[in-house]
C-alpha positions in Angstrom: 117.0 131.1 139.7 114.6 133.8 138.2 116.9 133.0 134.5 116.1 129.4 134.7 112.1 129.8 135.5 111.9 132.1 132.5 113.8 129.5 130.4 111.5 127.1 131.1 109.0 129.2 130.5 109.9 130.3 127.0 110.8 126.5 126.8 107.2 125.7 127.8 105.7 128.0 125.4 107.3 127.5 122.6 106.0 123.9 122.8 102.5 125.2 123.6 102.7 127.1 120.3 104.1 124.5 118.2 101.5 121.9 119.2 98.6 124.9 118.9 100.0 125.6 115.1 100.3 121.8 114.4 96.8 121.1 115.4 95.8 124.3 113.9 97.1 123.0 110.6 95.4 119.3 110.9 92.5 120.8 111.2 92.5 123.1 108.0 93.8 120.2 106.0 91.3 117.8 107.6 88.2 120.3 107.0 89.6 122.3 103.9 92.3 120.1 101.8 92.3 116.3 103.0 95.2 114.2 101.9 96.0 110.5 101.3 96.0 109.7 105.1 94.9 105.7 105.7 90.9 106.7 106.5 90.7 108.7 103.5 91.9 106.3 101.3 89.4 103.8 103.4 86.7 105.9 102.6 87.5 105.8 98.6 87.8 102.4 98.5 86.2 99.1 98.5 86.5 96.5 101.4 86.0 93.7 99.6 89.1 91.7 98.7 90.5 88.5 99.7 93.9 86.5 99.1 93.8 84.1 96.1 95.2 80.7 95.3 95.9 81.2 91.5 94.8 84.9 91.3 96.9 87.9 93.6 93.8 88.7 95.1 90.0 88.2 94.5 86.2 89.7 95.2 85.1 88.2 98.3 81.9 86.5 97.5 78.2 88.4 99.0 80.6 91.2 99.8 79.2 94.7 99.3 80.2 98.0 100.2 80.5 101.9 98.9 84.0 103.5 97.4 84.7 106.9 96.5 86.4 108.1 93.1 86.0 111.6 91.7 83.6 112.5 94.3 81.2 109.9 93.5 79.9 107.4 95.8 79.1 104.3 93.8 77.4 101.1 95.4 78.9 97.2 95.1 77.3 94.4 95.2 79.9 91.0 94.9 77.6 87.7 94.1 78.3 84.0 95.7 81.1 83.7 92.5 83.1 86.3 93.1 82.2 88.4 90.8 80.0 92.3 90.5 76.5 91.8 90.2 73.2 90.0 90.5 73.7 86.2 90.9 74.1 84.2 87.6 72.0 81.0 87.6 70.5 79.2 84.5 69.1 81.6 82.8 67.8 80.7 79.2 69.4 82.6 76.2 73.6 83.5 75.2 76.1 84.2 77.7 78.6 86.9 77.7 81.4 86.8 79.8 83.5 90.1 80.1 87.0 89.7 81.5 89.3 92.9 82.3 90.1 95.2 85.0 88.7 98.5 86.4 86.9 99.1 83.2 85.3 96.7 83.1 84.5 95.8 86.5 82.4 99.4 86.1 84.8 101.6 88.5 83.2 104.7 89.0 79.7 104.1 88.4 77.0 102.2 89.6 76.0 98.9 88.4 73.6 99.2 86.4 75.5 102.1 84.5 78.8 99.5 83.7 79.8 98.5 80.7 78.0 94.8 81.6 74.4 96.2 82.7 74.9 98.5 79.6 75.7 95.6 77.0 73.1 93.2 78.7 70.5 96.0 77.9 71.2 96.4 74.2 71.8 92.8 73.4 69.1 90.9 75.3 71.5 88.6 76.8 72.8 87.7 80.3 76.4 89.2 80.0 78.8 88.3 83.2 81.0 91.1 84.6 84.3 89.4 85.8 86.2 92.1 85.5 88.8 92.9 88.6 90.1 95.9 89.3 94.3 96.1 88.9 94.3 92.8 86.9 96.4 92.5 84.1 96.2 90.0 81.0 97.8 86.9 82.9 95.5 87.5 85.8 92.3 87.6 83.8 93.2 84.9 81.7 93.5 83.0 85.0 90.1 84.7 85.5 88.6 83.5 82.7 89.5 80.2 83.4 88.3 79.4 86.2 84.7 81.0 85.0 84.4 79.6 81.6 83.2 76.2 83.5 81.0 78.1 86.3 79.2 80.7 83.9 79.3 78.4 81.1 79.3 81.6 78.2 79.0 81.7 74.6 81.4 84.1 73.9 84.0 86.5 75.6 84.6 90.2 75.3 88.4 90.5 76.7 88.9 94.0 77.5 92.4 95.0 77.0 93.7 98.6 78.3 96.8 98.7 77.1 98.0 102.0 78.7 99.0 99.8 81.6 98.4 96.5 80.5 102.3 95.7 79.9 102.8 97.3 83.3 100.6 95.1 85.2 103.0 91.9 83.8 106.1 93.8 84.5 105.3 93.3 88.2 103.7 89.9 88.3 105.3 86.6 89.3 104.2 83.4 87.6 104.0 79.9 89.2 104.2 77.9 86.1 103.4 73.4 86.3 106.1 71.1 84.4 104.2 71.8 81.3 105.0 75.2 81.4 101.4 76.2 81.9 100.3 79.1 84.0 98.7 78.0 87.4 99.2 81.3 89.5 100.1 85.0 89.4 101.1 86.9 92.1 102.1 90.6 92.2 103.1 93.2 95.2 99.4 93.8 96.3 98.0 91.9 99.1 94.7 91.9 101.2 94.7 93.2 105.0 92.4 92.1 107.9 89.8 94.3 107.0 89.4 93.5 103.2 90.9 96.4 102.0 93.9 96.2 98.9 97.2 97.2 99.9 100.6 97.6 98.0 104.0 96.4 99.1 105.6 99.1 97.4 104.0 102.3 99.1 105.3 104.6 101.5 106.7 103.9 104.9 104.4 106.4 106.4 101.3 104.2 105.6 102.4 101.8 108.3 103.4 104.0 111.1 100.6 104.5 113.6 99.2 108.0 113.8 101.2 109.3 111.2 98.9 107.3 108.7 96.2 109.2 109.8 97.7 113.1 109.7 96.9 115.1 107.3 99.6 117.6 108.0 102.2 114.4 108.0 100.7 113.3 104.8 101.1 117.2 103.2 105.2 116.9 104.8 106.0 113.7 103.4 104.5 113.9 100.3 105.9 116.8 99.7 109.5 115.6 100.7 108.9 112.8 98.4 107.8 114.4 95.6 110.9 117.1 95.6 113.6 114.2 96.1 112.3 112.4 92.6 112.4 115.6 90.6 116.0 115.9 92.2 116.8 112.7 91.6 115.8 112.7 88.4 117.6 115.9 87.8 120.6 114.8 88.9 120.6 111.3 86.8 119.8 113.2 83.7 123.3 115.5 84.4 125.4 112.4 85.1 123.5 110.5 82.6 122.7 107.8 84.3 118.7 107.5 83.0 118.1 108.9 79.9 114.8 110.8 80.0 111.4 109.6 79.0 108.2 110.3 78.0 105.4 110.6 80.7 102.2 110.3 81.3 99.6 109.9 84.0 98.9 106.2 83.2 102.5 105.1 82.4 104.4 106.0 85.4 105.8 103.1 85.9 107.7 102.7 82.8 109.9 105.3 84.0 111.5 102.3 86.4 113.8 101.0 83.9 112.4 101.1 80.7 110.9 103.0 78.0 107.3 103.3 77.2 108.2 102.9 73.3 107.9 99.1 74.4 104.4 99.4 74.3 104.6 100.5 70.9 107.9 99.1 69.1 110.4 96.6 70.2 112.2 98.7 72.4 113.0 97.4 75.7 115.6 96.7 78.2 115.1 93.2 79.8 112.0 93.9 82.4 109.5 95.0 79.8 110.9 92.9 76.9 110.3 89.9 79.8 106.5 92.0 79.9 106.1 91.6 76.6 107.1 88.0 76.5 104.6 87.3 78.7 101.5 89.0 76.8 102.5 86.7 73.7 102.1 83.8 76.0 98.9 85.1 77.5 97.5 85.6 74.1 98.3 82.0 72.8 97.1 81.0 76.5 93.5 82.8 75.4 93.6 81.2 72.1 93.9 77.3 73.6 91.0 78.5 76.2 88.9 79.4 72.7 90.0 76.6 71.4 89.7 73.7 74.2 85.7 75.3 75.1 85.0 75.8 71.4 84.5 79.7 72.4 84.8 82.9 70.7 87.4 85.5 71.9 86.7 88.6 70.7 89.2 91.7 72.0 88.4 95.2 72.9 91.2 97.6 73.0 90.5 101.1 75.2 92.6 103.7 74.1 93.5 106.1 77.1 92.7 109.8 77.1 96.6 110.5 76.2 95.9 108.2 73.5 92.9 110.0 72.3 94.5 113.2 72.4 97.6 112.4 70.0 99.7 112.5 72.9 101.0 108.5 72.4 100.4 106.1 69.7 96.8 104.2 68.9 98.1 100.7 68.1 100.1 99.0 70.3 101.6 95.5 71.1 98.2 94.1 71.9 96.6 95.2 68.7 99.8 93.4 67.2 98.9 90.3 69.0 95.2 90.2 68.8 95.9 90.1 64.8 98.6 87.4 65.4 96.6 85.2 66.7 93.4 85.9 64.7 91.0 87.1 67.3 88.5 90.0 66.2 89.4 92.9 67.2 87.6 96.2 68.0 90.1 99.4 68.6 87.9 101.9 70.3 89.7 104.5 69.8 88.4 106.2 66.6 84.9 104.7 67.5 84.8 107.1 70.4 85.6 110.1 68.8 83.5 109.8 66.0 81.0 109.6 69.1 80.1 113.1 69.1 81.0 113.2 72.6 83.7 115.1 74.1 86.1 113.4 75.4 86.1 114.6 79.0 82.3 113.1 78.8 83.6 109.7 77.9 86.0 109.7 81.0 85.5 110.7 84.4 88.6 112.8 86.3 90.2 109.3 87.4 90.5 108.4 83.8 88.1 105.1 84.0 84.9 105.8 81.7 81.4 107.7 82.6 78.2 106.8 82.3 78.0 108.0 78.6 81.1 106.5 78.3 80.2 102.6 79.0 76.6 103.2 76.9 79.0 104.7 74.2 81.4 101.0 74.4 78.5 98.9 74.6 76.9 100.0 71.5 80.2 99.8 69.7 80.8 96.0 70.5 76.8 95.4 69.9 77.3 97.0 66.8 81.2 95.0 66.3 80.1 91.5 67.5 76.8 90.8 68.1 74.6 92.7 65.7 73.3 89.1 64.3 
């Protein structure tokens, strides 16, 4: 009797001390080193989304709302069009429409530091932000589109970043009419019930109650996670089964299939060759939108910080198809290093640009496009 009270006991105990050292351990990682639990990632980003007939998501008009990146907070403000900023009405002089993604759209900074409020200021003109962030080229060509008749522009700046550009295609669907004309893209993102963006593809543990919201789960799984792809990996390399590839923060997800020298050169297996496929179409898409509205297209290309480096190649597959088709073309890769500026003071830690950055880009297309 006596040998089964003290089993319990120890039994009890033991429990006692693993819940103690569990909740000992949230709360380090919770004050100390946070992880990607659901509220954190709430609290970094932007509740402002809504599903999309023709786009995979969009801005939810008078929407606005704070997001965290680098340790910044930066403010949002979404107008009655969907779109960042104040609202556009008939204002007299040119219009400037800006299509692209996070870039563009001014991730990181405050409005009036993005690469629109930066651009606006040195030209004089009314320039329209409709840049999205996670768009790719078929998404903000359906972007464009449906603004050109609302914002009526003079001109459009396309921001291109090609560093996952050809990604972005690689996981879109199209919905295509009998004329083989683009009428929707969809992709594995989707909006939840509060407004936030959401992936398909993301870990279980994101959608298991309570778990989503432990740190100490978040460290576990991650962890777990992280050690089965480098031993997975390791082990494809010795039966060579993948072969191995280069790698870099922004082209992760080449390594699902295919090589990142299709960016570059024609070296694909069939998803990114499809990818690339599919930005020759979008750029012949862009060139009937110039041509149907009688607008200039003029394309930016941002070079990453890999790119920038030496690490990868400047000119890729969109530089090749911006000549193609004839559009003017402004590579801002050796216009930022003949800045002066270093180039961890173009970029912030998430890789989108800085303040100095975006006054840095606006003054190159000023100087590229609309100097007369």
């Amino acid at each position: 009797m006596l040998k089964a009270y003290y089993s319990k006991y120890k039994l009890v105990a033991a429990i006692c001390s693993l819940i103690i050292s569990l909740s000992v351990g949230e709360l380090f990682l919770r004050t100390w080193v946070p992880q990607r639990t659901i509220p954190q990632l709430k609290k970094q980003q932007l509740a402002c989304y809504q599903p999309s007939r023709d786009l995979p998501y969009e801005l939810k008009p008078f929407c606005q709302g704070e997001y965290l990146t680098g340790g910044i907070d930066s403010h949002v403000r979404i107008n009655s069009i969907g779109i960042r900023g104040d609202e556009t009405g008939q204002e007299s002089g040119k219009r400037i429409l800006l299509i692209g993604d996070s870039f563009t759209f001014g991730y990181g900074v405050e409005e009036d530091q993005n690469i629109g409020s930066r651009l606006a200021d040195l030209t004089g003109q009314v320039v329209i932000n409709g840049g999205v962030w996670g768009f790719g080229p078929d998404a903000e060509f359906l972007m464009a589109k449906r603004l050109i008749p609302e914002v009526k522009p003079d001109a459009i700046v396309l921001l291109l970043f090609p560093a996952n550009d050809l990604r972005d295609m690689a996981e879109t669907d199209w919905t295509v009419d009998q004329n083989e004309r683009l009428i929707r893209v969809t992709n594995d993102k989707f909006v939840d019930s509060e407004g936030f963006l959401r992936r398909d593809a993301v870990s279980i543990r994101y959608y298991i109650p309570i778990i989503n919201q432990s740190h100490l789960a978040a460290l576990v799984i991650d962890g777990a996670e992280k050690g089965f792809s480098v031993l997975r990996d390791w082990v494809f390399r010795i039966l060579g089964v993948v072969v191995t590839h280069k790698e870099g923060p922004e082209i992760k997800g080449f390594d699902n299939g295919g090589d990142i020298d299709c960016l570059y050169d024609n070296k694909c297996n069939w998803l990114w060759l499809e990818a690339r496929n599919k930005a020759e179409n979008i750029f012949t898409r862009f060139y009937d939108l110039s041509q149907q509205y009688a607008l200039p297209i003029f394309v930016v290309i941002i070079p990453s910080e890999d790119q920038l480096s030496g690490v990868y190649p400047k000119v890729t597959i969109f530089h090749k198809l911006s000549e193609k088709i004839g559009f003017p073309l402004l590579d801002l890769a050796d216009c930022l290093e003949a800045s002066g500026y270093p180039i961890s003071g173009l970029y912030l830690k998430d890789g989108h640009w800085s303040p100095i950055g975006n006054q840095v880009v606006a003054g190159e297309i000023l100087k590229r496009f609309f100097r007369n």
